[in-house]
N, C-alpha and C positions, 0 to 999 in steps of 0.2 A: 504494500500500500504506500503510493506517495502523497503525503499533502505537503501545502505550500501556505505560510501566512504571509501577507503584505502590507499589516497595517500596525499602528500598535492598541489596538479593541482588547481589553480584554477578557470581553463575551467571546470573540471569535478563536482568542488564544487559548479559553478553558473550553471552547467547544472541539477544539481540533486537539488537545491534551484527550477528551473523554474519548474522540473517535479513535485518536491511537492505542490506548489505552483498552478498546473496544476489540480492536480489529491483534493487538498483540495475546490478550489473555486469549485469542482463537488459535492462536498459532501462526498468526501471520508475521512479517517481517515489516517495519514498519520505518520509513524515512521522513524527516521533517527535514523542509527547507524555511528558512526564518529570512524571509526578505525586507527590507527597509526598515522600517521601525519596530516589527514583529520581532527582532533582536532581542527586544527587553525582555520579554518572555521567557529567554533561556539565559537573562545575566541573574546573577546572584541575587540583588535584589531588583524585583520585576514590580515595584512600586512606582516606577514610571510609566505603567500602561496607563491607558484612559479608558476611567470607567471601572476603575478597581472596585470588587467588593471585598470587605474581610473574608477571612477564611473560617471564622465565628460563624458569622449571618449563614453560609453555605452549610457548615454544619448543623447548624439548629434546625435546616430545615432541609436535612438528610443527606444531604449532596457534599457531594467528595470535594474537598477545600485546595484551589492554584497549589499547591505546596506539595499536599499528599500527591494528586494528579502527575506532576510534573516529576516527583520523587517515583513514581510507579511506572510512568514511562524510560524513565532512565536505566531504573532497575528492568526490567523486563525486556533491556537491549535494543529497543529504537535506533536507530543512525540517527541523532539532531545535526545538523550540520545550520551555521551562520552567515548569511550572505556578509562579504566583504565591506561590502559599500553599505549593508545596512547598519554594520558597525560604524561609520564615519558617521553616518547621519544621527545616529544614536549618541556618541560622541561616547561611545563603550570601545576595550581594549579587548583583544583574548582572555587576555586577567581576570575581565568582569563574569566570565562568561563560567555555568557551570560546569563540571569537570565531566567530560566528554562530549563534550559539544565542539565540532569539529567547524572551523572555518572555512567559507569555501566560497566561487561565485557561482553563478546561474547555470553557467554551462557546467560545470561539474555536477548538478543535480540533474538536469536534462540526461547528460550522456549515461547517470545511472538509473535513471528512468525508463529510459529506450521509450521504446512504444506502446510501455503502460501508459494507463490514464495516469491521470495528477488531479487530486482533489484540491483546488483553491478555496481556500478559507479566509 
């Protein structure tokens, strides 16, 4: 499964977290590509999204909290990979980023894409 984020939402970044999350506890193998701003997402702290909710509010009302999510897709082996330029934009370094999250540009997710789809999120 490849998804791709492009923005920095972070409705779209905890929805594309559940999908992976979804699509890995099945057995599948699962890539994120983190374009432009969508970076924040995978830095250490991801309190620069827009539209943050706490991870409290999600749990009081049953739903898996950005943290656990993002902690569960890492663990269960994802490829996250960082667009380059969305680190400039972001004004994040590889530093910020968390630990295995692989830097990369576009065409390096495309070519390991091939001619699967790509779910844009």
């Amino acid at each position: 499964m490849f998804l791709t984020l492009g923005d920095d939402s972070w409705q779209r970044a905890h929805y594309a977290l559940i999908v992976a999350a979804g699509g890995l506890s099945l057995g599948r193998n699962v890539t994120i590509f983190a374009g432009g701003r969508s970076v924040l997402a995978f830095a250490k702290d991801w309190s620069a999204l827009q539209g943050v909710r706490p991870d409290s509010e999600l749990v009081a009302h049953g739903v898996a909290g950005f943290s656990e999510l993002r902690g569960a897709v890492m663990e269960l082996g994802a490829d996250v990979m960082a667009c380059e330029t969305g680190l400039k934009l972001a004004s994040l370094s590889p530093a910020d980023l968390l630990d295995g999250v692989s830097v990369a540009g576009i065409v390096s997710f495309l070519e390991l894409a091939g001619d699967n789809p790509i779910l844009a999120l």
